[in-house]
Each structure stands twice: as C-alpha cells, then as structure tokens.
Backbone of each chain as ProteinMPNN parsed JSONL, in Angstrom:
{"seq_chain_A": "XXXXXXXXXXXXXXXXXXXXXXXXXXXXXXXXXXXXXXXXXXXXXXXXXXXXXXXXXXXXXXXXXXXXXXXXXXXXXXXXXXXXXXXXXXXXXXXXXXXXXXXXXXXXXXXXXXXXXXXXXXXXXXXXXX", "coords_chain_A": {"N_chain_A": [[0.848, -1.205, 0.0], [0.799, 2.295, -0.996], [1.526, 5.322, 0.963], [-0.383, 7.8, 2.053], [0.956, 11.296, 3.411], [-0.266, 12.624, 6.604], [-1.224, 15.442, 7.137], [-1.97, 17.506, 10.008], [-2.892, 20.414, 11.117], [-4.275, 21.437, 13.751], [-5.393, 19.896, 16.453], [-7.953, 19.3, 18.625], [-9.32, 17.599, 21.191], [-11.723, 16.643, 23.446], [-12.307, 14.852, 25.189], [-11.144, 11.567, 26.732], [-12.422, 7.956, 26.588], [-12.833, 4.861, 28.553], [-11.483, 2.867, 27.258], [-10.525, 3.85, 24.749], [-8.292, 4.794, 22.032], [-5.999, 7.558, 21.057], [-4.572, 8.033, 17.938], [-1.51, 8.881, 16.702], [-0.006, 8.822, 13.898], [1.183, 5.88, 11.777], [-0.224, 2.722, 11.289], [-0.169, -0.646, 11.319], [-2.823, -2.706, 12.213], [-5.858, -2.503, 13.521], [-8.701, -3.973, 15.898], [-10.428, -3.212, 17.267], [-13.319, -4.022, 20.36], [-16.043, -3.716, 21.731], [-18.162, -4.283, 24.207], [-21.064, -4.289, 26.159], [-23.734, -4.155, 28.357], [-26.43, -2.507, 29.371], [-27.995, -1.651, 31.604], [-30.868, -0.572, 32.936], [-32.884, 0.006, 35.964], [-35.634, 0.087, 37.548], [-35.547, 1.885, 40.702], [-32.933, 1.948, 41.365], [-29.854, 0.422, 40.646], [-27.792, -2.106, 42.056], [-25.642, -3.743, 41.789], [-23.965, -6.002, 39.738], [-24.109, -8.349, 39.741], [-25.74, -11.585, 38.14], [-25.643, -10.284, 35.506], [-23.785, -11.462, 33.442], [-21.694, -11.896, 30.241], [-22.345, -13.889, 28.756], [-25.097, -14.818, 29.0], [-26.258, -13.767, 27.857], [-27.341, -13.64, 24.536], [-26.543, -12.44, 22.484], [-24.052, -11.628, 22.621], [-22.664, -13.817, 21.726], [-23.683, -14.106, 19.178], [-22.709, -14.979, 15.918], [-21.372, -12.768, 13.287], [-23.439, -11.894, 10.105], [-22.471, -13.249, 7.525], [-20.54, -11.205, 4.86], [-21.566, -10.966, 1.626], [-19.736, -12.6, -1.01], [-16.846, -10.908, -2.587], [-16.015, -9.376, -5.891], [-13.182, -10.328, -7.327], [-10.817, -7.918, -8.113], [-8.868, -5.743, -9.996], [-6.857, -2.89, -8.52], [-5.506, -0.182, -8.783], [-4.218, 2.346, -7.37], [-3.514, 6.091, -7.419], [-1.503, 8.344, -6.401], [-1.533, 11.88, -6.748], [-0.804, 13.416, -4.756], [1.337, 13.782, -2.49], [0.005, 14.168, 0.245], [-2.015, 14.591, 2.738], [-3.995, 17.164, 3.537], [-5.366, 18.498, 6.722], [-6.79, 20.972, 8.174], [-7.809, 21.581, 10.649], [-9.297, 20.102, 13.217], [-12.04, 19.302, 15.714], [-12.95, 17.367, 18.581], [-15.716, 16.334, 20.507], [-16.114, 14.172, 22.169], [-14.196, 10.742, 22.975], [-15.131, 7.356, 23.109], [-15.685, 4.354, 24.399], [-13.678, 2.283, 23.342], [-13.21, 3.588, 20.857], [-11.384, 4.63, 18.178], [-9.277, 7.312, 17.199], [-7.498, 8.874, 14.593], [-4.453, 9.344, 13.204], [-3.159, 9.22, 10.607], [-1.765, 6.782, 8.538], [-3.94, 3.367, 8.283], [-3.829, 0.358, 7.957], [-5.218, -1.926, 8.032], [-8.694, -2.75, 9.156], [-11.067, -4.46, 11.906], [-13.483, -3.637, 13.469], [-16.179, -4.058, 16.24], [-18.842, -3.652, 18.071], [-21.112, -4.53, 20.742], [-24.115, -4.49, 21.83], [-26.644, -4.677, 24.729], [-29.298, -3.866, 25.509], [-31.49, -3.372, 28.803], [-33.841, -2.894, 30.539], [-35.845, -2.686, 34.046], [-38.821, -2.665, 35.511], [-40.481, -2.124, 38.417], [-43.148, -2.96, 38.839], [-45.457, -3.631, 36.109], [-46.981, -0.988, 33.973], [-49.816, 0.888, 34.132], [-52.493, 1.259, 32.318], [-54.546, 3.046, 32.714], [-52.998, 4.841, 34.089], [-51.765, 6.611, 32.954], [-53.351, 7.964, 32.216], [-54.48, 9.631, 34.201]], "CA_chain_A": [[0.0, 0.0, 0.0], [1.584, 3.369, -1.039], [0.152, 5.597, 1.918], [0.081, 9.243, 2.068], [1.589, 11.473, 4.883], [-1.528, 12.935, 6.928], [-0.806, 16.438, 8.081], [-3.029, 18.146, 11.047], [-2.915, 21.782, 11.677], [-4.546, 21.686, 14.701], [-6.392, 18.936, 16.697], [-8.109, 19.195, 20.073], [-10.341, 16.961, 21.651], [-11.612, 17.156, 25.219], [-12.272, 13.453, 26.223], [-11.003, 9.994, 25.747], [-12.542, 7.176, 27.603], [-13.079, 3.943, 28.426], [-10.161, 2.139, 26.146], [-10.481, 4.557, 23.539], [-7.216, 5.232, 21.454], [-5.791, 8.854, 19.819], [-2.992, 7.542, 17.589], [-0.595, 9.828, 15.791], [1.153, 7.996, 13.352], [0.675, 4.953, 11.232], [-0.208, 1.275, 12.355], [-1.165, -2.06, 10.412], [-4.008, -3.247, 12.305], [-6.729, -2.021, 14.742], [-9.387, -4.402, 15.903], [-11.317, -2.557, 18.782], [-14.076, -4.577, 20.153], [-16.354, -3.099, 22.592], [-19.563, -5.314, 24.992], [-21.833, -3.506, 26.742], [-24.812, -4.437, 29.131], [-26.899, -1.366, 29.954], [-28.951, -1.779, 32.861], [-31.614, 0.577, 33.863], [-33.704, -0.584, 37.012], [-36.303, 1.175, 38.562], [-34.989, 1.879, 42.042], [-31.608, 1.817, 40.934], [-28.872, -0.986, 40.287], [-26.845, -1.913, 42.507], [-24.825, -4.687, 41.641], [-23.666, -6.416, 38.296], [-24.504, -9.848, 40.03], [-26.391, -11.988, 37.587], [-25.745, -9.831, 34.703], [-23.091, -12.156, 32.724], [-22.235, -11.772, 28.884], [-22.414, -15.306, 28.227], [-25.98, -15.124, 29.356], [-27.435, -13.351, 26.444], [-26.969, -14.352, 22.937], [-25.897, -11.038, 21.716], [-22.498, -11.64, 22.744], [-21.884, -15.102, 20.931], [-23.878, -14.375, 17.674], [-21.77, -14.551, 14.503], [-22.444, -11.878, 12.216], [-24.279, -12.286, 9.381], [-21.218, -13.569, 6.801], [-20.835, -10.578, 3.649], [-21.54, -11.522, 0.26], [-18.377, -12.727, -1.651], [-16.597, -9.678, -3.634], [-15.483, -10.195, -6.902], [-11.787, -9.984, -7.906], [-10.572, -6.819, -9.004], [-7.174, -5.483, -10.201], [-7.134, -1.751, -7.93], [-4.548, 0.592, -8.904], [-4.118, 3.881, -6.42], [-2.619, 6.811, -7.784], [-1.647, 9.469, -5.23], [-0.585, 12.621, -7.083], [-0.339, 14.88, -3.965], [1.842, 12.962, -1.295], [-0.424, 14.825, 1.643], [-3.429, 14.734, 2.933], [-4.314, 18.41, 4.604], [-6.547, 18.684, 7.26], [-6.267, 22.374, 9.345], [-8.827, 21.995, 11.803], [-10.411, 19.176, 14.082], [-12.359, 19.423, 17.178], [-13.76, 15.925, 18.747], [-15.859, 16.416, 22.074], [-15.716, 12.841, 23.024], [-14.168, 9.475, 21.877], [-15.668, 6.421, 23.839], [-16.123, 2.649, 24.138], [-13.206, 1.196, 21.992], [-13.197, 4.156, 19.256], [-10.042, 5.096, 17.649], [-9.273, 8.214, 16.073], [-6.102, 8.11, 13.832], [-4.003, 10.695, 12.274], [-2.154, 8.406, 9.697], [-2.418, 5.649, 7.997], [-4.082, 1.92, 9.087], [-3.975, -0.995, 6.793], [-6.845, -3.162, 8.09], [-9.477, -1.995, 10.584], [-12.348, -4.916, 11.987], [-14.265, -3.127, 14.548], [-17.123, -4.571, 16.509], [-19.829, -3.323, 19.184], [-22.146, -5.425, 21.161], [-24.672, -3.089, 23.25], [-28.08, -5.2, 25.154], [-30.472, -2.641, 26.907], [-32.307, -3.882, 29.215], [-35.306, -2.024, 31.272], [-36.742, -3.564, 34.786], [-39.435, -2.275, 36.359], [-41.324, -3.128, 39.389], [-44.501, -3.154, 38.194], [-46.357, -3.285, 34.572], [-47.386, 0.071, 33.829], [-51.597, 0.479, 34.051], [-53.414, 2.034, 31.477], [-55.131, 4.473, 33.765], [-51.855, 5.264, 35.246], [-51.294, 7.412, 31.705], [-54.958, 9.185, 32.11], [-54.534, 10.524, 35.585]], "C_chain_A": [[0.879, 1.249, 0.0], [0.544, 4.354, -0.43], [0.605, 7.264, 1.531], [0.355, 9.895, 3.65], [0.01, 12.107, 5.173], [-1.229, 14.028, 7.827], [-2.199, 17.685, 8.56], [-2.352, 19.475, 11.554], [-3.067, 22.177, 13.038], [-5.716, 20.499, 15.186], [-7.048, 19.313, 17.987], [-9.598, 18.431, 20.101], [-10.13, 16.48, 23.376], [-11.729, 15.784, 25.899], [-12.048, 12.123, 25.349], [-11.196, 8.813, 27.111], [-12.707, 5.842, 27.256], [-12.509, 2.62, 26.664], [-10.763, 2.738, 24.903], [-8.993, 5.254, 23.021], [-7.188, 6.538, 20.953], [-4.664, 8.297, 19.679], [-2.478, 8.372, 16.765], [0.364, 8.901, 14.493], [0.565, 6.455, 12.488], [0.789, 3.216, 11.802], [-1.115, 0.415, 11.094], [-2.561, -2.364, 10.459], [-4.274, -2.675, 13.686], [-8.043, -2.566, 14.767], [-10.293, -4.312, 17.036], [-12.536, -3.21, 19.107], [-14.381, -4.318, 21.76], [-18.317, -3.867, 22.892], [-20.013, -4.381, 25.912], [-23.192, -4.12, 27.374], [-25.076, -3.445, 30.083], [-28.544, -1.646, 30.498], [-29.87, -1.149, 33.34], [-33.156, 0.113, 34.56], [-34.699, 0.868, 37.435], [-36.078, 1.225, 39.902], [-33.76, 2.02, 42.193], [-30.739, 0.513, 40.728], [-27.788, -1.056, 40.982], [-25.504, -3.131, 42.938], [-25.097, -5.199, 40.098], [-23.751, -7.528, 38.379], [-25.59, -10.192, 38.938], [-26.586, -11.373, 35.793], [-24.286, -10.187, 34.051], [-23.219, -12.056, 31.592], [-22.415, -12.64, 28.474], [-23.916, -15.807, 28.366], [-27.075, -14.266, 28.427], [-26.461, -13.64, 24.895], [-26.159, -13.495, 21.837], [-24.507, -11.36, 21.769], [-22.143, -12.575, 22.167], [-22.195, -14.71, 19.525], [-22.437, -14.377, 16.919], [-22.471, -12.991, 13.998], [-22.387, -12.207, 10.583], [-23.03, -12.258, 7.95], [-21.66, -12.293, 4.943], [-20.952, -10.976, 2.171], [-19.677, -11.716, -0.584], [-18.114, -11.576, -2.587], [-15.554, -10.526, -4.273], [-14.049, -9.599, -7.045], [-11.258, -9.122, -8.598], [-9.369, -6.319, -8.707], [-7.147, -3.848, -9.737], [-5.567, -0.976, -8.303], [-4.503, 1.868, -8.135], [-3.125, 5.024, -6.666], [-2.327, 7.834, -7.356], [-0.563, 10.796, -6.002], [-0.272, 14.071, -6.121], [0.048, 13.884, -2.772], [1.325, 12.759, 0.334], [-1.844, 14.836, 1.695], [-3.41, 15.96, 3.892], [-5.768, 18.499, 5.104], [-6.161, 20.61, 8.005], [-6.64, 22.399, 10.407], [-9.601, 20.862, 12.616], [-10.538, 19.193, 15.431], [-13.58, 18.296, 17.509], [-13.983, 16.463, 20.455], [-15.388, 15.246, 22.673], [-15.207, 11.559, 22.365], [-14.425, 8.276, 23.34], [-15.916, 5.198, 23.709], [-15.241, 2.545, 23.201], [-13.377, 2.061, 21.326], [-11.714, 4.19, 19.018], [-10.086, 6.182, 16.821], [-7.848, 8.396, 15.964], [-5.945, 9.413, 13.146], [-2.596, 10.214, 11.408], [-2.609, 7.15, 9.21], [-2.838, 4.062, 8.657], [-4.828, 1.133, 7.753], [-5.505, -1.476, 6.766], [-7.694, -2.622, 10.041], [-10.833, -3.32, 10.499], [-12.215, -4.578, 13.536], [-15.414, -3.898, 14.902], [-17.373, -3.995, 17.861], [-20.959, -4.273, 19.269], [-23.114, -4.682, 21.826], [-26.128, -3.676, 23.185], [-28.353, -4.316, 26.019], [-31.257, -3.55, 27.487], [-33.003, -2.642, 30.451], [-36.019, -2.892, 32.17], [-37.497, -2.791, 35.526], [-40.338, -2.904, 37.719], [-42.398, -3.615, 39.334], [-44.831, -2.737, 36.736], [-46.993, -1.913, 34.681], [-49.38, 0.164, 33.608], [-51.769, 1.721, 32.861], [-53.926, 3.661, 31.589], [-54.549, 5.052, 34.311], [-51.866, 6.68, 34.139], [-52.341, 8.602, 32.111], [-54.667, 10.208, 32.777], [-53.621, 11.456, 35.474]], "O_chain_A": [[1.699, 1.347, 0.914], [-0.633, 4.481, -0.766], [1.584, 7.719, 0.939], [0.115, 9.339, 4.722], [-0.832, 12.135, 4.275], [-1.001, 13.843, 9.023], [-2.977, 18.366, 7.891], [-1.382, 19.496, 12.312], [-2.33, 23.003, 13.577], [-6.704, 20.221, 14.506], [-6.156, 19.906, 18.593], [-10.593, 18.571, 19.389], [-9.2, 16.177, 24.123], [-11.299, 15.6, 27.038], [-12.37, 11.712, 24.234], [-10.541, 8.721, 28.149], [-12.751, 5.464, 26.085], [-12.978, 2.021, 25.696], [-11.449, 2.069, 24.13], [-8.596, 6.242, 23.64], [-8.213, 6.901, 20.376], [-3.848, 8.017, 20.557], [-3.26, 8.64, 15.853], [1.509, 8.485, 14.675], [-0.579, 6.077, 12.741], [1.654, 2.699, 12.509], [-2.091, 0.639, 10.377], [-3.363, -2.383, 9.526], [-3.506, -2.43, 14.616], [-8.828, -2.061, 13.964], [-10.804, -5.268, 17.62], [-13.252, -3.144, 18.108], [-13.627, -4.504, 22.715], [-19.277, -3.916, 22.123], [-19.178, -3.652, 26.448], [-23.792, -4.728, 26.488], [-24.498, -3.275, 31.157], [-29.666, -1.77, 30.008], [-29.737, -1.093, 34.562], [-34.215, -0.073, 33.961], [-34.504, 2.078, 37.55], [-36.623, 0.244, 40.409], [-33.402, 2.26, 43.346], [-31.408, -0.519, 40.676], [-26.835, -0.308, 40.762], [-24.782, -3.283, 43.924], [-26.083, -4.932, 39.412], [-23.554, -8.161, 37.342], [-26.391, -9.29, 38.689], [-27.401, -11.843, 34.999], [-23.497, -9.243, 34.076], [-24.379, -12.047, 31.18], [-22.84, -12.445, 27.335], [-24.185, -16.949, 27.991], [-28.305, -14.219, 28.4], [-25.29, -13.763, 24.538], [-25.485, -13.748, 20.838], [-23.868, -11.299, 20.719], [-20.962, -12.422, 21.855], [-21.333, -14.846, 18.657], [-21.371, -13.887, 17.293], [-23.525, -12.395, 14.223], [-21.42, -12.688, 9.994], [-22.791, -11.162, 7.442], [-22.606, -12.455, 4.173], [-19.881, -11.396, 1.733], [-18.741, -10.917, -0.55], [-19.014, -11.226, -3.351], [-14.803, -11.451, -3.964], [-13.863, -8.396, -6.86], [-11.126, -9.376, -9.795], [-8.815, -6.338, -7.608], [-7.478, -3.201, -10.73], [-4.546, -1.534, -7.9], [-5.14, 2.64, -8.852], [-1.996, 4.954, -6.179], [-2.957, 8.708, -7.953], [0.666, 10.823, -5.943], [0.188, 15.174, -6.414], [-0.823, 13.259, -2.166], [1.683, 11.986, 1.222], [-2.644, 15.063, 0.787], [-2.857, 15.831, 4.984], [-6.84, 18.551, 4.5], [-5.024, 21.063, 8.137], [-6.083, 23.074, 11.272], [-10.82, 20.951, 12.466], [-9.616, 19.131, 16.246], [-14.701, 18.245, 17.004], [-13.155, 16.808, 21.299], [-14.482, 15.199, 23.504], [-15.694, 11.24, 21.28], [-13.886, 8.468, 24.43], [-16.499, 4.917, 22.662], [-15.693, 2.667, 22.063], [-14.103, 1.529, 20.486], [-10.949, 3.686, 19.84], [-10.788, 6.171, 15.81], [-7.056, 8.183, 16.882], [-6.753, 10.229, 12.702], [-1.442, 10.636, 11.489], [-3.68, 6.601, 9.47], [-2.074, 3.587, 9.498], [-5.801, 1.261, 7.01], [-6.455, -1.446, 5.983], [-7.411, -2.365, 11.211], [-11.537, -3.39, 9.491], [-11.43, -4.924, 14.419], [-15.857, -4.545, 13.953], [-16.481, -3.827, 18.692], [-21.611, -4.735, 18.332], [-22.536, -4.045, 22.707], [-26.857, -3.492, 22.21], [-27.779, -4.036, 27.071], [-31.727, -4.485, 26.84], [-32.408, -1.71, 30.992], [-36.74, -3.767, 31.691], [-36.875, -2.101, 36.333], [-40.732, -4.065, 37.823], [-42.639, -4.734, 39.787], [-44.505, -1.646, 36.267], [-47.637, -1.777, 35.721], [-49.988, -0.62, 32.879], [-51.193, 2.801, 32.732], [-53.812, 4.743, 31.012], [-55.02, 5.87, 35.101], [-51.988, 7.786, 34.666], [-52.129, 9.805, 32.262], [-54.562, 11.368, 32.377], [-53.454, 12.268, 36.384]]}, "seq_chain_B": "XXXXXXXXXXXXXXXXXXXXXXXXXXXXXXXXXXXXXXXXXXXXXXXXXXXXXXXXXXXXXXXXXXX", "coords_chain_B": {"N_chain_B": [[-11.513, -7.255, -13.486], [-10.727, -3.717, -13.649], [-9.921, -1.603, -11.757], [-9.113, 2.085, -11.501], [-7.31, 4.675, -9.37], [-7.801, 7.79, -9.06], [-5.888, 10.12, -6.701], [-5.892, 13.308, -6.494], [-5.501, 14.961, -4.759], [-6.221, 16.407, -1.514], [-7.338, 18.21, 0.585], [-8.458, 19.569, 3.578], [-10.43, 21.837, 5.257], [-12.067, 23.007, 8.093], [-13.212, 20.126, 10.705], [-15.348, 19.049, 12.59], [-16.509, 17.116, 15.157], [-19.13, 15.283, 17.5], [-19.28, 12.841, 18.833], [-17.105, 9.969, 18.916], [-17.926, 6.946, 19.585], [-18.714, 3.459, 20.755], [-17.043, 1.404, 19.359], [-16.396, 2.873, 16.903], [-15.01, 4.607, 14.204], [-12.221, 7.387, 13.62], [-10.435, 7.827, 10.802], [-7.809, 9.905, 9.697], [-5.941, 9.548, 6.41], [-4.712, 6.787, 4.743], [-6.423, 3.752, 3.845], [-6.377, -0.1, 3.729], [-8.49, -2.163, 4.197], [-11.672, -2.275, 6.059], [-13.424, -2.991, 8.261], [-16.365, -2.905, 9.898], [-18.568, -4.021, 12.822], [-21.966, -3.91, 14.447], [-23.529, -4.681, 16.905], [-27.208, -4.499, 17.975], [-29.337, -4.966, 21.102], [-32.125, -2.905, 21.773], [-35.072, -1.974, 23.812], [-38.235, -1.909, 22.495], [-37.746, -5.009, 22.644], [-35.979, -5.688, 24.448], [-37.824, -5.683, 26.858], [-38.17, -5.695, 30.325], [-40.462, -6.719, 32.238], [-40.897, -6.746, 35.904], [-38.501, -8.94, 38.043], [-37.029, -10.549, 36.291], [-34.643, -11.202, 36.003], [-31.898, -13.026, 37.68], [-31.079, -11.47, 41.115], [-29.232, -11.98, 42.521], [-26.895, -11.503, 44.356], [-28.106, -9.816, 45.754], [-30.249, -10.965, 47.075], [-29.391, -12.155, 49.156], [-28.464, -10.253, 50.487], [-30.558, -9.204, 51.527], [-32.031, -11.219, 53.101], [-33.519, -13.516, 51.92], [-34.085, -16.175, 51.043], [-32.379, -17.826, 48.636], [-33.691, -19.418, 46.576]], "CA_chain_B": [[-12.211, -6.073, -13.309], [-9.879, -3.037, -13.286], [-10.417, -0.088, -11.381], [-8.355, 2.818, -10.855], [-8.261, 5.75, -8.636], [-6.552, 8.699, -8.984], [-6.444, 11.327, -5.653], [-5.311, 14.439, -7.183], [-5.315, 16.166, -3.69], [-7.16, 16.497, -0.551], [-7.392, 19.327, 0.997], [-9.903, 19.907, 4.669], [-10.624, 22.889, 6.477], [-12.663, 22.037, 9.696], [-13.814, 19.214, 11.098], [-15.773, 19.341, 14.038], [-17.514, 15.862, 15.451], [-19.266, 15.829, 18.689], [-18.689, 11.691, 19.69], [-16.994, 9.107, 18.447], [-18.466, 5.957, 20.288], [-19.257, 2.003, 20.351], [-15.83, 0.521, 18.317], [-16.28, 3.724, 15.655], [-13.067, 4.837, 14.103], [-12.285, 8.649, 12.893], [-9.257, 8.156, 10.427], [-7.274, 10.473, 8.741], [-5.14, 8.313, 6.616], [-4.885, 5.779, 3.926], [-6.53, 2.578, 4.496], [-6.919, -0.921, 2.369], [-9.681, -2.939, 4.121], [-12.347, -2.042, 7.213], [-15.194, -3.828, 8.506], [-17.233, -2.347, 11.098], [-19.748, -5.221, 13.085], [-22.999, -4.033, 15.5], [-25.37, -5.744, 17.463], [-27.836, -4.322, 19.473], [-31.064, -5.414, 21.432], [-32.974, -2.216, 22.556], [-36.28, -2.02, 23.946], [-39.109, -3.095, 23.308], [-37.443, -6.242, 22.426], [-35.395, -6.661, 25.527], [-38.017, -4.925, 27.672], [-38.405, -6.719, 31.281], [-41.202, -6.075, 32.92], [-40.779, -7.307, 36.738], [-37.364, -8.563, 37.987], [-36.783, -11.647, 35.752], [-32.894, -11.065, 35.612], [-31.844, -12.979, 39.085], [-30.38, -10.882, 41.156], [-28.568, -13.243, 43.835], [-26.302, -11.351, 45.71], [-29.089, -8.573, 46.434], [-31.207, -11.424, 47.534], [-28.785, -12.461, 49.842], [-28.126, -9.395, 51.685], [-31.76, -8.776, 52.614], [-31.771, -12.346, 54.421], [-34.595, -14.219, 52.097], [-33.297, -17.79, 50.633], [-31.992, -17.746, 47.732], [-33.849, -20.589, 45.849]], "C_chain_B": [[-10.76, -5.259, -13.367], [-10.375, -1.546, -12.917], [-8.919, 0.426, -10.647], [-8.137, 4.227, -10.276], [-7.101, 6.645, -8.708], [-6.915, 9.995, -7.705], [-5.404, 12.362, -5.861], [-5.199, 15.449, -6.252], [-6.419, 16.18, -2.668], [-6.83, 17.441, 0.801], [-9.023, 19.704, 2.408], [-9.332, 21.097, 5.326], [-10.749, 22.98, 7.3], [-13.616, 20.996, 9.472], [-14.422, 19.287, 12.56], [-16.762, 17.61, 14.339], [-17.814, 15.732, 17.225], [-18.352, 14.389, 19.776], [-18.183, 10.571, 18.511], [-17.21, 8.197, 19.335], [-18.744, 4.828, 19.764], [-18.13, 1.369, 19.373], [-15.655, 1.759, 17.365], [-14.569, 4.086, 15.568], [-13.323, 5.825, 12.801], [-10.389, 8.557, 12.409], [-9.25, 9.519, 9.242], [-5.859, 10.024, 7.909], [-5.472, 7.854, 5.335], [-4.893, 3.948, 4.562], [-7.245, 1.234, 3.013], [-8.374, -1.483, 3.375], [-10.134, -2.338, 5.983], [-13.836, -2.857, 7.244], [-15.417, -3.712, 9.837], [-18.366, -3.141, 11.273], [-20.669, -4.129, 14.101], [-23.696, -4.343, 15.724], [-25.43, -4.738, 18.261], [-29.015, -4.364, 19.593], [-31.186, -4.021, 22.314], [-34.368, -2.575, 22.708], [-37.314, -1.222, 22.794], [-38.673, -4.408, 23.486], [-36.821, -6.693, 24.261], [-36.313, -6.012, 26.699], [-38.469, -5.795, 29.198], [-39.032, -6.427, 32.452], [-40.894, -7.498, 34.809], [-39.241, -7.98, 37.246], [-37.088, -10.285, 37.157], [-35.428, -12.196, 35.744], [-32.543, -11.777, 37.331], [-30.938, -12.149, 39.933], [-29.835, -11.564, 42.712], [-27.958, -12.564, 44.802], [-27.853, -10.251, 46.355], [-29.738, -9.256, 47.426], [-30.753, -11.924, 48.627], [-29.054, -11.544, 51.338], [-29.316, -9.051, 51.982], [-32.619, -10.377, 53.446], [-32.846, -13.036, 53.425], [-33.596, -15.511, 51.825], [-33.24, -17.768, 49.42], [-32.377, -19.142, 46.941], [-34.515, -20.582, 44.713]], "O_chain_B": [[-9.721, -5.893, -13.183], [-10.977, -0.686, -13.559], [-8.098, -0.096, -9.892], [-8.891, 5.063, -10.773], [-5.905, 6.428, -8.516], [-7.943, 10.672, -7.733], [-4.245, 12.274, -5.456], [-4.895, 16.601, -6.562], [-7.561, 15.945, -3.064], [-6.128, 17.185, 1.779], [-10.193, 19.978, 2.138], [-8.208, 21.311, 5.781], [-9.709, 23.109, 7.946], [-14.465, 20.852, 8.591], [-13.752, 19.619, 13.538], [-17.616, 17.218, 13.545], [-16.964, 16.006, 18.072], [-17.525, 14.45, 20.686], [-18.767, 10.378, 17.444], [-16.563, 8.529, 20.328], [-19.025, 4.763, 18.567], [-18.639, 0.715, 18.463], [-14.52, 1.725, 16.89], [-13.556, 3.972, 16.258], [-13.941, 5.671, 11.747], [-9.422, 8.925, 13.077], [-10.06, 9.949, 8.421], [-4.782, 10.079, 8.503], [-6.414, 8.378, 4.74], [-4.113, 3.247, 5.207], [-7.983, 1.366, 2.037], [-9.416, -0.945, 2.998], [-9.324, -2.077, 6.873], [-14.803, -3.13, 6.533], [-14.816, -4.277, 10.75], [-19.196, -3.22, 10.368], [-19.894, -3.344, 14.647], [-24.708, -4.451, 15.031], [-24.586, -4.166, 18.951], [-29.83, -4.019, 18.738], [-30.546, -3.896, 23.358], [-34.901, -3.357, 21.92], [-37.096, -0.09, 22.361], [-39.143, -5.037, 24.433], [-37.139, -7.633, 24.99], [-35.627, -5.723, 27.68], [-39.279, -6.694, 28.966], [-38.492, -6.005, 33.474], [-40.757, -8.72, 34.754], [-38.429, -7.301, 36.618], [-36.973, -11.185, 37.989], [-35.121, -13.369, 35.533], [-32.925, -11.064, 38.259], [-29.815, -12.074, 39.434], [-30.337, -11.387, 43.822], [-28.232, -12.777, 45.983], [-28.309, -10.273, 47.498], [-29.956, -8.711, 48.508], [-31.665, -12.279, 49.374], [-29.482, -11.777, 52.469], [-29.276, -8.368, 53.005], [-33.602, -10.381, 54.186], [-33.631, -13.453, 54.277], [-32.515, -15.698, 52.384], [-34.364, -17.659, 48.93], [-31.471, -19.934, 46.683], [-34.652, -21.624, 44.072]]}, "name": "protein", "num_of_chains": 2, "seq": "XXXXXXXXXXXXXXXXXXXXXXXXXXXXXXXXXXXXXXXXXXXXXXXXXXXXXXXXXXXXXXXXXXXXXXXXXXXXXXXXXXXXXXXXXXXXXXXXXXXXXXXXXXXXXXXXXXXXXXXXXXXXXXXXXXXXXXXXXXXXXXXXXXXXXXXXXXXXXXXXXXXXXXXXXXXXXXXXXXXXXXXXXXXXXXXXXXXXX"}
C-alpha cells in the first residue's frame, strides 16, 4: 500500500474514555471490540450480580457472513503525497473508538450493546390518564 | 475487473464531530480494508417487565433464601 503522509494543523479533543485510542502515526491493524450491558432498574442498580455476557446471545452471535466480492485489479494513484486537514475538534471518543491521524492498513471493529429495562410493576393504562 | 483511482489532492478545512463511540473509528489516513460489526437489542425487544434477571447477591443481603 503506497500511503500518504496525513498532516493536522490543529487537533483538540476534550475526552477519551473507556479504552479509547488517539494515535498519531501509522499502524497495520486495529481491531477494537467493545460489549456492553446497559442496565436501567427502577430503584436503581446496585450490583452487576447476575448480569453475565455469556448469558445473552448477543455476545456469541456470529455476524451475518458478507456476500463474496469479486476480484478486481485496484490501482491507487496518489498525485499529492499529503493529505491536509487544518482543523479538528472531537468532544468525546468512547467505548473502543479510535481516532487516527495516519495511515491503518486493516481496521475490523465490533460493538455489542443489550439494553435492558426492569421495572417493578407493569405500567396500568389508567396510570397514563390521571 | 480493473479499477483505478486517482487522488489528485485532498485538501480539509474544519472538522468538528461531537462523539466518536461504540468501536467507531475517525481516520485520517490511507486505508486498504475495514469492517465495522454491530449488534444491538434495545427495547421493546429486551423490555423486562418485573425482575426476571436474578439478582442473587441482592437477595442475599436482605436475608430471604436464595432458591
């Protein structure tokens, strides 16, 4: 792969969390893979007891295999060695993102994210009216 | 097949993005192959009315029997 250089004027960004990368510079491979089980109880939550990822299905599926692509001869012809950016401003990067300021070969990303909602009681009808 | 691409220059001004979140990925860069996967069950589907989910230690610490 003949890459180009990737030059930033100015970057700022105010938060990076929860194994989220800022990489400067170029890298082969980045395969970020980010599970999630979002909980919201009525009364609050106050333990992660019983809430295992192996216990919902979301987390094992496969995903759904892409159609075969056909064979093609790609030529890339870069007649300006640079890529110019001047200006980027990122409020937040979160869960496993990556933001990159150079080149990356091969990127497979994946997010898992089950909501779940418990309440104490079924909601009434007449509850809405009143 | 033959395809070929010519990038005669690339040139940005501003960029402004508020989140990047969930595996996403903000390059600036040359890249050959990406594949971005997501699952997700929101409600209604996963919606759980009553406490169906067990919640063991809780049940513990307010003394009933855990059976």
């Amino acid at each position: 792969m003949n890459k180009r250089l990737s030059e930033v004027e100015k970057i700022k960004i105010t938060s990076v969390a929860f194994s989220s990368i800022v990489e400067i510079g170029d890298a082969n491979t980045s395969s970020p893979v980010n599970r999630v089980i979002a909980v919201q109880k009525e009364g609050g939550v106050y333990s992660d007891e019983g809430f295992d990822f192996d216990r919902f299905k979301i987390f094992a599926q496969e995903p759904a295999k892409s159609p075969g692509m056909p064979i093609i001869q790609k030529n890339t012809y870069h007649h300006n060695p640079t890529i110019h950016v001047k200006n980027v401003t990122i409020t937040g990067v979160s869960a496993s993102s990556l933001v990159q300021i150079g080149s990356l070969k091969h990127i497979d990303s994946e997010a898992r994210l089950k909501h779940i909602r418990i309440l104490e009681q079924e909601q009434n009808e007449n509850d809405l009216i009143q | 097949m033959n395809y070929e691409v010519h990038n005669w220059g690339l040139n940005v001004g501003n960029v402004e993005i508020t989140g990047v979140a969930s595996s996403s990925v903000f390059l600036i860069g040359d890249n050959e192959t990406i594949k971005l996967t997501s699952f997700y069950d929101t409600p209604p589907d996963s919606y759980i009315v009553g406490s169906l989910v067990p919640l063991r230690q809780a049940a513990i610490d307010e003394g009933t029997t855990n059976e």
